[in-house]
N, C-alpha and C positions, 0 to 999 in steps of 0.2 A: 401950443394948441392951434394955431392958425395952421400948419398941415392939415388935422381934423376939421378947421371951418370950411376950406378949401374940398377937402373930400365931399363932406356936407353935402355942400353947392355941387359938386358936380353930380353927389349921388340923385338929388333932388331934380337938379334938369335931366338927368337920364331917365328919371321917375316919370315925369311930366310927360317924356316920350316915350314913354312906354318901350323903351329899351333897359332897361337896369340889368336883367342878367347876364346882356353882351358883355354892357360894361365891367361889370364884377369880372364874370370869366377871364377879360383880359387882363385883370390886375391882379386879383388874388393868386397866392401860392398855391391855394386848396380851396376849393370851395362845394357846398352840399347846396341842391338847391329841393326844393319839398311846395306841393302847393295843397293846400285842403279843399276839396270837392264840398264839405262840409260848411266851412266857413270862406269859401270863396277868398283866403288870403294866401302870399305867397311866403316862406319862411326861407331866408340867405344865412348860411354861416360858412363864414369863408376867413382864413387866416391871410392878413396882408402887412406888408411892409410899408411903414412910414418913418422913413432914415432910414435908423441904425436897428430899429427894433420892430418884430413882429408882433402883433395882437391881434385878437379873433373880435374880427365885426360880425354884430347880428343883425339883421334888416328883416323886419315882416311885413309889409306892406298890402293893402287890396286896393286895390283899378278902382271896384264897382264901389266900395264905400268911401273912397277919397283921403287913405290916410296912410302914415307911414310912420314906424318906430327903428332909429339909425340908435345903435349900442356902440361902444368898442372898448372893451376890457383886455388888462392883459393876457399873454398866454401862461396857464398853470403851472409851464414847467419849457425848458429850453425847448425852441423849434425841431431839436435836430434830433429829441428824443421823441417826438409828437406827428412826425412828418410821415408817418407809415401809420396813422391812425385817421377816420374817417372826421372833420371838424362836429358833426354835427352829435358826437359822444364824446368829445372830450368836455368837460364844464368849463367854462370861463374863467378865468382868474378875478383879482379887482378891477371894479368898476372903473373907466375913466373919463368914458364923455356917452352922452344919452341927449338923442334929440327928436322929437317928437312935431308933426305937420298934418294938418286935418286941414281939409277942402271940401267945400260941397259937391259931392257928386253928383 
């Protein structure tokens, strides 16, 4: 689990700088990014590698309201059958780590 607190942290200082989807970009295998005009948040599903194994992290986060939800479940089914599919339809598999950061905006 320390790979995941490691991500954590870095995803959270990329948050702070208001760069996160650089970062993402450069890491993940696949990633969908979606923002709502509606709700002024941003929504990440991107499939990445930590070791030996892939799982799809979900990240939604808003700027204006000071908060952010980091998922990472496994993937549903082997990468190498999923990898010509778009991340943000495939579902999730089980749940493994979920972390959660609210700041006063």
């Amino acid at each position: 689990m320390s790979e995941f607190e490691s991500f954590k942290n870095a995803v959270i200082k990329n948050w702070k700088k208001r760069r996160l989807p650089s970062f993402i970009k450069k890491r993940a295998l696949d990633a969908t990014f979606t923002y709502s005009y509606e709700t002024r948040e941003t929504y990440i599903v991107a499939w990445m590698q930590f070791g030996s194994k892939i799982y799809v992290v979900d990240i939604t986060y808003s700027y204006e309201r000071g908060w952010l939800e980091l998922a990472i479940s496994e993937l549903p089914a082997p990468y190498s059958k999923l990898k010509n599919y778009d991340p943000l339809i495939v579902p999730p598999g089980k749940s493994i780590y979920k972390y959660e950061v609210r700041q006063d905006a």
